[in-house]
N, C-alpha and C positions, 0 to 999 in steps of 0.2 A: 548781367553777370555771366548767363551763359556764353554770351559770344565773344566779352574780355577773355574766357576762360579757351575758348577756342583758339581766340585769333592767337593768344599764349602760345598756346600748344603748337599751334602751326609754325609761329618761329622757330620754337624752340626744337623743334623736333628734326630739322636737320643736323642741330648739334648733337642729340642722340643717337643718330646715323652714323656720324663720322664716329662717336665716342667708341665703334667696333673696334678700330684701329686701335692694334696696339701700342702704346707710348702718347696719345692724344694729351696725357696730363703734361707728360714732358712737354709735349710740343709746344702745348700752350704756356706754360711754363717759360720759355725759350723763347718764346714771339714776347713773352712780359716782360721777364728780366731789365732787357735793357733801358723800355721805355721806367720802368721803377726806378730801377737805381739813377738815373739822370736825373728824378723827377725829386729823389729823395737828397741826392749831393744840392742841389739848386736851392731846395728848403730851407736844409740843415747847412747853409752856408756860415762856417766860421768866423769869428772875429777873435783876435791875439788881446788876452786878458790875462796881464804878467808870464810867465811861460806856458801856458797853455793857450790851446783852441777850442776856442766855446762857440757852439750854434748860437746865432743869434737869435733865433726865435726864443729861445729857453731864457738865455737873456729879458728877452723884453717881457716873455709873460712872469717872470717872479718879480723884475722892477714894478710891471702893472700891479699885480696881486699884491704887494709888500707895500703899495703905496698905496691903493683902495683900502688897506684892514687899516695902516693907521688913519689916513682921513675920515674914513668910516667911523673910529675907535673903536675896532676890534669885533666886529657884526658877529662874526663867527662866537662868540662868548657872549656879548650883551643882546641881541638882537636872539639866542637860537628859543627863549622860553618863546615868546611874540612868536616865533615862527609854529612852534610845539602849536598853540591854541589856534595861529589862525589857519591850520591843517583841520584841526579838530572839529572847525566850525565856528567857534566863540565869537565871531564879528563878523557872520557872514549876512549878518541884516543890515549892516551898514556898509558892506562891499557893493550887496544888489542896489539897494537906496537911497542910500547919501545918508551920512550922522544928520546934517540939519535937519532932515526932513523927520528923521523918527525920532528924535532926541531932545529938539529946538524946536519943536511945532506939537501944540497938549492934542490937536487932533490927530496928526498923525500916531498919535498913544492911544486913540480910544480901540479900545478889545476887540469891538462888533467888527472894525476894519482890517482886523489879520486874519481871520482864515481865508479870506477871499483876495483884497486889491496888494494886502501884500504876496501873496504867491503868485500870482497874475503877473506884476512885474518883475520884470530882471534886467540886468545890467548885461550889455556887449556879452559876450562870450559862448562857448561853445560847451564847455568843459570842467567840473569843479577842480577847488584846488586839489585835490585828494589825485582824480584824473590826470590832471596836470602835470602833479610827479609823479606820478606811474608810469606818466610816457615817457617821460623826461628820464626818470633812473632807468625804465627799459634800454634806454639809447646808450646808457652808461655801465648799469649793471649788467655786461655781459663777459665778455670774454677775454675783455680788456684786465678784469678782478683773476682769472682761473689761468688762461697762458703767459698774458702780462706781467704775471708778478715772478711767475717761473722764467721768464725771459731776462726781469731784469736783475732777480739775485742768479741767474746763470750768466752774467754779464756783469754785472759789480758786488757779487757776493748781498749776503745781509744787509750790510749797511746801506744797499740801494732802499732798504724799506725804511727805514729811518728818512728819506730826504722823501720820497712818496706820500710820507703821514704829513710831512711839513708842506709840503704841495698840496695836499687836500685841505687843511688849515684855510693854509690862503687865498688857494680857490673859490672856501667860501664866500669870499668877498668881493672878488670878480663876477660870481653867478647871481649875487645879489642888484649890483651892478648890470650886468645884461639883460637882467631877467624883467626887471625895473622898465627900463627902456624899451622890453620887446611888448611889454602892454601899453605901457603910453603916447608908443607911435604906431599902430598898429592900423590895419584898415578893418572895415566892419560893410560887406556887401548886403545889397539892399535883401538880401536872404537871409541876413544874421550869419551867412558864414564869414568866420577872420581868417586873416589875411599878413602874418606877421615876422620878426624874425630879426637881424641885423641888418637885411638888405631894406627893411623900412625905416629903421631910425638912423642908418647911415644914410641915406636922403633924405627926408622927413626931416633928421632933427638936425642934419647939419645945413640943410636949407634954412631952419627958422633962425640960426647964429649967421647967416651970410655967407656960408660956405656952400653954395648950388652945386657946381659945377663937381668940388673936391667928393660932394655927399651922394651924384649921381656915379662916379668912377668907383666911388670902393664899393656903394651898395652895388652895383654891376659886380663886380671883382668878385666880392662875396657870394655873391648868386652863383656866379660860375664856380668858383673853387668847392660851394656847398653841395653841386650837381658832385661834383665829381667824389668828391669824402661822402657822398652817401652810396655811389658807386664802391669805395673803395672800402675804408675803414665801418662803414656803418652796414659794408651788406658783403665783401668780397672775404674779408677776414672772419666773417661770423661763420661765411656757410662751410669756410677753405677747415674752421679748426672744427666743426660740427662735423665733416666729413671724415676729416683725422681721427677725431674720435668713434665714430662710429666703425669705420675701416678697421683699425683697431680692435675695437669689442669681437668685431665679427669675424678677425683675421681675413678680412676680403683681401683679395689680390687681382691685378690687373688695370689697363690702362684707362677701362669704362666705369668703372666704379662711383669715381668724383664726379664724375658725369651724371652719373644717374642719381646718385644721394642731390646732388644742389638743381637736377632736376623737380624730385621728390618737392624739395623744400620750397622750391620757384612755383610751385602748384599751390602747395599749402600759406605760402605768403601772399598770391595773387588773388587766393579768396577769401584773404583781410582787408587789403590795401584796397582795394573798390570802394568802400563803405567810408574812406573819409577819416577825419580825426574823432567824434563821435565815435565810431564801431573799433578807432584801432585803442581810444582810451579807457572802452568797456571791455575790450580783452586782455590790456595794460594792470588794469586797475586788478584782474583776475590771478593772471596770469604770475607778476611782480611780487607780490606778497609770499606765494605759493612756491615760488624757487628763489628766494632771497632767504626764507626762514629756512627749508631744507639744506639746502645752503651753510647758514651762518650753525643750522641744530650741529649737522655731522663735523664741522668744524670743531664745536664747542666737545664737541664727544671725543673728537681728537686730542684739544689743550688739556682736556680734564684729564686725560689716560696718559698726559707728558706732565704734568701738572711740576711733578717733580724737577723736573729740565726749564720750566718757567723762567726762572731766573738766568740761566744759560742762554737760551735763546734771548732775549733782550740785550743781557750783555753783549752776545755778537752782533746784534742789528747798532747797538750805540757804537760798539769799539769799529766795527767794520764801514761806519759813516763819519769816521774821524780819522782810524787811521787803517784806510782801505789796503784790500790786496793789490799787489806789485801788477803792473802791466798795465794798467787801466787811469794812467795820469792821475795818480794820486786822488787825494779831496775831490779837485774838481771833478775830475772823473767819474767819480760815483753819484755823485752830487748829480751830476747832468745826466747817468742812466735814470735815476729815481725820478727824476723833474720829464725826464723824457716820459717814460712808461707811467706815471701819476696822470699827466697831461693828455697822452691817450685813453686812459682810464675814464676821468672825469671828466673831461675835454672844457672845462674851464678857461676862458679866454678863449675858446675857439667860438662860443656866441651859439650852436648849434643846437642848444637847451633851448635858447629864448624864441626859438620856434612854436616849442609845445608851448611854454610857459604863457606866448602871447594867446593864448586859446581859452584862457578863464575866464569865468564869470566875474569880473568887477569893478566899481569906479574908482581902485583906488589901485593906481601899476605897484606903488610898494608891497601891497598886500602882496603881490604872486612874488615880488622880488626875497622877502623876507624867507617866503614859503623852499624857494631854489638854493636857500641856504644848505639846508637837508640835503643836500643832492651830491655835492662833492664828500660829506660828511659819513652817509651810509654808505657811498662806493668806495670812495677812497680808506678812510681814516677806520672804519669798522669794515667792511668784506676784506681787501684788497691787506690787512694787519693781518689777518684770520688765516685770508690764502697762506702769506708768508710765515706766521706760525707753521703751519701745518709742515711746510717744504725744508724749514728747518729743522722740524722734530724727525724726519725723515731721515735727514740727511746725519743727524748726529745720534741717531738710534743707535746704541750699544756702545757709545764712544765713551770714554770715560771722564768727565768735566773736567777735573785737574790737567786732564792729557789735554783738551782741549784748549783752556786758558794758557798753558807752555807755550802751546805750539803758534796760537794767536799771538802774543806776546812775540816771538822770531820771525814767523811768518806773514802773517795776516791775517783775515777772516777765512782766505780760501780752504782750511781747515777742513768748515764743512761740505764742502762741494765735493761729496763723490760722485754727484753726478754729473759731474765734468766728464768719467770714464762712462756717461750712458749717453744712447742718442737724443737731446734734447730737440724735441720739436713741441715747446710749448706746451699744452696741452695733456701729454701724455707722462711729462715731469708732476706737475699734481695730480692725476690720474693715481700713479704709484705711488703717491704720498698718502694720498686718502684709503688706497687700498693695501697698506704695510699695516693699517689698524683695524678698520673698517673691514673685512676681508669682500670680495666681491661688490667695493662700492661703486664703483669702475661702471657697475650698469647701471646705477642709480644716477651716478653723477653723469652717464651717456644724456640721461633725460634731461639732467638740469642743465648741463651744456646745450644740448638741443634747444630748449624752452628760451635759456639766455641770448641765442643764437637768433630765435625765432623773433622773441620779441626786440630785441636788438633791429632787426633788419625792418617789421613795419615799422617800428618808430623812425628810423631813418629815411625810410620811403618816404616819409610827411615832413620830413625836413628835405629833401633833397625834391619832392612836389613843388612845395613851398618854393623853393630857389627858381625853380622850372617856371612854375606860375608867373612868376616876377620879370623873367623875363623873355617870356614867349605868349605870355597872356592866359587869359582864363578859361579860355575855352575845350570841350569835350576833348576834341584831336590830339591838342598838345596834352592834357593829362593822361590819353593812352595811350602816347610815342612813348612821353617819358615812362609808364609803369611799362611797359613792356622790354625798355632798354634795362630797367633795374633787373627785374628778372634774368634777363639774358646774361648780368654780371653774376648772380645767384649761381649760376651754372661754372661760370666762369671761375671764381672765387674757389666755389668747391673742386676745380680742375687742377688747379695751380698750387706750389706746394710753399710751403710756409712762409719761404724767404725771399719772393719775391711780392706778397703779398703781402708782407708785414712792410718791407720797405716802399711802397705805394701806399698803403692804409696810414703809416704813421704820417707821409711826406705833404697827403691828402688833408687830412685834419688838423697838422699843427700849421697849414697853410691858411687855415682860416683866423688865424692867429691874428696874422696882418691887418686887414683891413678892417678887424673887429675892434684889436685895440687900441687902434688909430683916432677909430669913433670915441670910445668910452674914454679918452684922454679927453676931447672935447666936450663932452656929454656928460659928464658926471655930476658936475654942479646941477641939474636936471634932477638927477636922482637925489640929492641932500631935501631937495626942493620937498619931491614926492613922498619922503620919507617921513618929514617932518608935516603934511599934510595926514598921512595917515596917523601917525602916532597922537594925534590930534584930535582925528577921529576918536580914537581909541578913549582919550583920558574923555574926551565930552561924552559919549560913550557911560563910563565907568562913574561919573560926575554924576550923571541922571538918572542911576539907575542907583547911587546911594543916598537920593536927595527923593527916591521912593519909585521912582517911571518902572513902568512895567518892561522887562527880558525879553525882548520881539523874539531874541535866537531860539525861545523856549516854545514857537508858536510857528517855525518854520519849519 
């Protein structure tokens, strides 16, 4: 650990040299630009869909999403109790075990043999479910929920949060899908550590359907585009709007600042990410709970103190996703800010989940698939409603509803946007939302930005490992080139000012788009398969234990 920590520092530390110079953020700023916005036109490449131009990428993840819920029939609603319980633990003796053996066999039931050979065994994995989505919402629930959602009602007004909620819906059933697949193809090293993600079951399972050659090119592709979104979206944007905010609190000024703060943070991430998916799930599982409740508390402390305007703001988010403000290509236009900034949020179809997801303990891939439900559902559909609550009650504080419904009714939703006249830079737009009520929450929410940021960035380091591993091999050297180049984006991220770093971090992750749901259009009958094998479990399960067998779960 000591000498990761060193050889760190010694990179890094001529960038702290040069950070003296003043304008270094600009500069660096200025050397990015361009390669962003090429990288993000090339992404976001259009397609003509009646008179408008629609990215196709947006396209293809609501067709995927819209066609997994109904094939699925509707996961996101039937499937989320099943998911509730098997969080909780409720079948987690026939995840490690196998039903036939504890349920289907009268010795596997006798008593004397659970305190001992049952805990003894366990099934592949690294990580329980509970871990699993700690990592997993770490990678989500960050900052994608707090500037995100101010970016995208400062871009298509309210009504961007109405097509957000309807994207996190449908996500659901993409992440189920992924999540499915990233356990059942997954590799297991003769050390019990796994080994998983989309680049596995894009070769792995499109090998087993006769597709070799197709299923080596995207898992490649994947690998590589995953290096680079965890470079970009999963660690440049965390530390860029972590810095903004702190900058901020502190009124810092000058050109070493961001230098120094994503220095700070390339320290304090570098003495996580050493220790593996193990150490970053036991900080996840900590960490997660603890700025998601603070979070959603001061939130709640907000709606409740707007309570009265409740009905106001919904009305703007329905009428401003129907019939949006001027300038912004009408419907669709909003439509595809919401599906943009939701999709970086939850990153649903991007496959980047089914990384942690593939790290659980169990024999059955649907169990974790069911579990990843929850995941678009708390980021999107509960935080990311919460944030936009809060930016509208801000924004229509003192305004009188009648005057507001007039003027919506002539004009549009942009009604509320007066912060169209303040400088929006993400971050610092909820920042002033939360502290118009809250007075001085500005330093609380420093923290939770921070922590979001934080854990945001190792969970991505083990996604963006993971990709490294896969195609550079397993060995010591290549996992400290790669942790030591993410750092070095840590610094970087925090250098670089908003807008060339959101236009890379989105162009990064909705890149993974491609190649993921290329696979799961092939692969999905797989998942029906796994699904109906576990719920299977479940009722034999449920069958045995009302025909008198004794509750193993009550004894692990």
């Amino acid at each position: 650990m000591k000498k990761f920590l060193l050889l760190a520092l010694s990179t890094l530390l001529p960038i702290l040299t040069f950070a003296q110079d003043k304008g270094l953020d600009e500069q660096i700023n200025d050397a990015f630009m361009p390669i962003a916005t090429w990288w993000e036109g090339f992404i976001l490449t259009t397609v003509p869909l009646g008179s408008y131009n629609v990215p196709f990428v947006v396209l293809l993840l609501v067709f995927g999403a819209t066609f997994f819920t109904i094939y699925f029939k509707f996961p996101s609603i039937t499937k989320f109790k099943t998911a509730i319980n098997t969080v909780r633990g409720r079948y987690v003796d026939i995840e490690k075990h196998g039903v036939d053996k504890l349920y289907n066999n009268d010795e596997a039931l006798a008593v004397e043999d659970i305190p001992n050979t049952i805990r003894d065994e366990s099934a592949h994995g690294e990580v329980s479910h509970f871990q699993a989505l700690a990592t997993a919402v770490s990678g989500t629930v960050g900052l994608g929920n707090i500037a995100g959602v101010a970016v995208a009602i400062g871009m298509g007004g309210p009504g961007a949060t109405f097509w957000m909620i309807i994207c996190g819906l449908l996500g659901m059933s993409t992440k189920f899908v992924e999540c499915t697949l990233g356990v059942k193809y997954r590799d297991v090293g003769k050390d019990g550590t796994v080994y998983g993600g989309p680049m596995y079951y894009l070769s792995k399972g499109l090998k087993e359907i006769k597709f070799v050659t197709v299923g080596k090119i995207l898992g490649g592709l994947f690998a590589i585009l995953c290096v680079g979104a965890s470079f970009g979206g999963g660690n440049a944007f965390q530390s860029n709007q972590a810095a903004v905010q702190i900058s901020s609190l502190l009124n810092l000024q000058g050109g070493a600042n961001g230098v120094i703060i994503g220095l700070v943070l390339a320290i304090l991430v570098g003495i996580v990410i050493i220790g593996g998916i193990k150490r970053i799930a036991s900080i996840t599982e900590k960490i997660v709970p603890f700025m998601a409740g603070l979070y959603i508390l001061a939130s709640l402390v907000i709606i409740f103190a707007n309570i009265s305007d409740i009905g106001l703001a919904f009305s703007l988010i329905i009428d401003g996703a129907f019939s949006p403000m001027a300038g912004l290509g009408g419907l669709v236009g909003v439509l595809i800010v919401g599906f943009q900034r939701a999709a970086f949020s939850n990153e649903a179809g991007a496959g980047s989940a089914a990384i942690a997801h593939s790290a659980v303990r169990t024999k059955y891939p649907a169990s974790e698939g069911v579990v990843a439900l929850l995941e678009p559902f708390i980021d999107t559909v509960v935080i990311c409603t919460m944030t936009a609550l809060v930016i509208i009650f801000f924004n229509i504080n003192g305004t009188d509803p009648q005057s507001v419904f007039d003027y919506t009714a002539a004009h549009g939703s942009s009604v509320i946007l007066k912060s169209t006249e303040l400088p929006i830079s993400g971050v610092d737009l909820t920042s002033m939302a939360f502290d118009s009520v809250i007075p001085h929450f500005s330093y609380v929410l420093t923290v939770a930005i921070v922590l979001f940021a934080f854990s945001t960035m190792i969970s991505w380091s083990y996604y963006g490992l993971q990709s490294w591993k896969y195609l550079f091999g397993k060995g010591k050297t290549a996992d400290l080139a790669y942790k030591i180049l993410f750092l070095i984006f840590v610094v970087i991220g925090a250098a670089a000012t908003l807008d060339a770093v959101i236009k890379f971090s989105d162009a990064m992750i909705l890149a993974l788009v491609f190649p993921n749901m290329i696979g799961l259009f092939f692969l999905f009958p797989k998942v029906r398969q796994e699904m109906k094998r576990y719920l299977n479990a479940i009722s034999i399960k449920r069958e045995a234990i009302q025909d008198g067998a004794e509750d193993i779960t009550k004894h692990m």
